[in-house]
C-alpha positions in Angstrom: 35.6 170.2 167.4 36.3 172.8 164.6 38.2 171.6 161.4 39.6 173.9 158.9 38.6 174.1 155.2 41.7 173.1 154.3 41.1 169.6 156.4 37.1 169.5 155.4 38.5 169.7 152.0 41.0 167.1 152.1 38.6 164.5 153.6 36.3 164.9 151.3 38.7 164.4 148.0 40.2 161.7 149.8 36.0 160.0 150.5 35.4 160.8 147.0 38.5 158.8 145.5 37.3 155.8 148.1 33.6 156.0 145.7 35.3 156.1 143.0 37.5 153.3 143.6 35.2 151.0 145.0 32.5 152.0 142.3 35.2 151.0 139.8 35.7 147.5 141.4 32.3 146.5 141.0 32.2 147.3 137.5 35.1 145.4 136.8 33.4 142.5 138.5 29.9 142.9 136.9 32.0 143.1 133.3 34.8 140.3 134.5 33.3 137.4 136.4 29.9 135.7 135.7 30.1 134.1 139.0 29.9 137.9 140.9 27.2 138.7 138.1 24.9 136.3 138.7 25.3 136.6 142.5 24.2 140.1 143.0 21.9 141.1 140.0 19.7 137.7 139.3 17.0 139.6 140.5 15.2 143.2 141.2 12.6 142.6 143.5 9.5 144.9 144.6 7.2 143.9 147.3 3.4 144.9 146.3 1.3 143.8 148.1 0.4 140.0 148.3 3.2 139.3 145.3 6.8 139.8 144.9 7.9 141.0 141.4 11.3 140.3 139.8 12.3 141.3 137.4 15.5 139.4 135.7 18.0 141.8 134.4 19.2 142.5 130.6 22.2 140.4 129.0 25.2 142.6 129.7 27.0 140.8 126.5 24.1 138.9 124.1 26.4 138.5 121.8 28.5 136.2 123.8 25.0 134.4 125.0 24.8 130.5 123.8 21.1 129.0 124.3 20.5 126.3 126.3 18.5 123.2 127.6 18.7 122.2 131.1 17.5 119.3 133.0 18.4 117.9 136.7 21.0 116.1 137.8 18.7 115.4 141.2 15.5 113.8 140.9 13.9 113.2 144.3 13.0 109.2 144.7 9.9 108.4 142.8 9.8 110.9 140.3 10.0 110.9 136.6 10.1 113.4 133.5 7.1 113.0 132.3 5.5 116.3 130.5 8.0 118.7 128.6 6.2 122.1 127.4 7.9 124.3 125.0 6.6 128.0 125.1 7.6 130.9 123.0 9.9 132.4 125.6 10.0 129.5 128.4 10.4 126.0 129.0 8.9 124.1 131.6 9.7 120.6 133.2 7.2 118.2 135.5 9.0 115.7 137.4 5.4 113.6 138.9 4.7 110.2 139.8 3.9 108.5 137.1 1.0 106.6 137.9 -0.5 110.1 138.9 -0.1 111.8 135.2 0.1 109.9 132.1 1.9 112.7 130.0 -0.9 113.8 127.8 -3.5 116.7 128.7 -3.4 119.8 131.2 -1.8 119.2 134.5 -3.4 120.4 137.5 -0.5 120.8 140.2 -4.1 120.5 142.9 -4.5 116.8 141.7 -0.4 115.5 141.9 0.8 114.3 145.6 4.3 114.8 144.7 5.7 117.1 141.7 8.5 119.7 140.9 8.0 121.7 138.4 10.7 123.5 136.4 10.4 126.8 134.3 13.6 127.9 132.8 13.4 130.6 130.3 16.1 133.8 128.9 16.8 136.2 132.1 16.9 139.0 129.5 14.7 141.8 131.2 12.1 138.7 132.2 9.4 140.2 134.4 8.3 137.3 137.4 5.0 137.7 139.5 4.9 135.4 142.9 2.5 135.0 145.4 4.0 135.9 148.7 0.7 135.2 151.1 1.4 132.1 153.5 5.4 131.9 153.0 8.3 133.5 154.0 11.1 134.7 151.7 14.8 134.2 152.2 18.1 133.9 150.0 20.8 130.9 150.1 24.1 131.0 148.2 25.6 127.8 146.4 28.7 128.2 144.2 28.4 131.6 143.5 24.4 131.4 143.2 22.0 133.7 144.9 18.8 131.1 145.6 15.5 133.1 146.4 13.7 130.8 148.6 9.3 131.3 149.3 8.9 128.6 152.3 5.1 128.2 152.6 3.6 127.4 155.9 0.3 126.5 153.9 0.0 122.7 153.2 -1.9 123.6 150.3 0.4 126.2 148.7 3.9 125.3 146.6 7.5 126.1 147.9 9.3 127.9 145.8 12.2 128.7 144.4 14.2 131.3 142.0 17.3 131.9 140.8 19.6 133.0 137.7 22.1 130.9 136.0 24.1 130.6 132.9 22.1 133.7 131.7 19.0 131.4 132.2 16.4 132.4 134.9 14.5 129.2 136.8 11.5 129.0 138.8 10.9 125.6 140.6 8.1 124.7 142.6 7.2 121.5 144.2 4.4 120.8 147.4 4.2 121.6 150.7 4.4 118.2 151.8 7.3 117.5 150.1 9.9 120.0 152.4 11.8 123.0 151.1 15.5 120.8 151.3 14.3 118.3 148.7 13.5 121.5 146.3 17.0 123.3 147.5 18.5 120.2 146.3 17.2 120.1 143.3 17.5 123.7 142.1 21.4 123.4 142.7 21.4 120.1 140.4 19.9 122.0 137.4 22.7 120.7 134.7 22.9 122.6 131.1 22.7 120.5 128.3 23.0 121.6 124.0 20.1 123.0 122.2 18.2 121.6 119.9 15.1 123.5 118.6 11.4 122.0 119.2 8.2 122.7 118.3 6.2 124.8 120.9 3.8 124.0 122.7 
């Protein structure tokens, strides 16, 4: 069927206002709500090949940004802080079993039966390397949170676990053996706390 210029030309303003409208929208609720923010943009991802990268994206207002500590609210049964390392751009957390690590020297996540491991850090243009061999990837939501999920089906491998939030990006790992819920849990128990500075690592 045949339609006149006229109608071609009217169809196409009125297709062109519905872009522009919607492409409005979602600028309002990138700029407006930290919840819709966080939800779409924690991550770009490229697949090449046997590693994801991510890359975090840039603080849309760093002058409004307010640093941080976090730990969890959610420690699985058994587990205990018990190694805090302080990098120049990163933090990271291990939760083990005590009699496994005394809290002095390098920890080898090989030699621990149970562990999560937390790395929190600025998700200002943060580029993030994982291993994607053995596991597959998948996304959950949680109040407003996109969760980037690497199940492993390799007993020796780590789950994993990324996400963005509070302008703060997280990676949490923990083994195999101890099942991808207990690690879910966990990441949606990370609780802010204030700043203080330390002395790095």
């Amino acid at each position: 069927m045949a339609y006149s210029k006229d109608l071609r030309d009217k169809i196409l303003k009125q297709m062109l206002v519905a872009v522009v409208v919607l492409a409005v929208t979602f600028c309002m609720l990138m700029l407006c709500s930290a919840d819709f923010r966080e939800k779409i943009i924690s991550f770009f991802e490229k697949r090449n090949g046997g590693y994801v990268s991510y890359t975090t994206t840039k603080l849309l207002n760093p002058e409004d940004f307010i640093k941080k500590d976090f730990e969890l609210g959610y420690v699985p049964e058994g587990l205990e802080l018990t190694s805090i390392q302080y990098h120049n751009n990163s933090t990271m957390l291990w939760y083990t079993l005590p009699n496994e690590y005394s809290g002095t020297g390098v920890i080898s996540a090989n030699s621990l039966s149970k562990y999560i491991s937390v790395q929190f850090g600025v998700a200002d243009d943060v580029p993030i390397d994982i291993d994607n061999e053995h596991c597959i990837i998948y996304k959950r939501e949680y109040n407003g949170i996109e969760y980037t999920i690497h199940e492993t089906d390799e007993p020796s491998m780590a789950n994993i676990i990324l996400f963005v939030k509070e302008d703060y990006y997280f990676i949490l790992r923990a083994p195999f053996a101890m099942g991808i819920e207990e690690l879910y849990e966990t990441a949606k128990n990370t609780i802010a706390v204030p700043f203080t500075d330390k002395e790095l690592y």
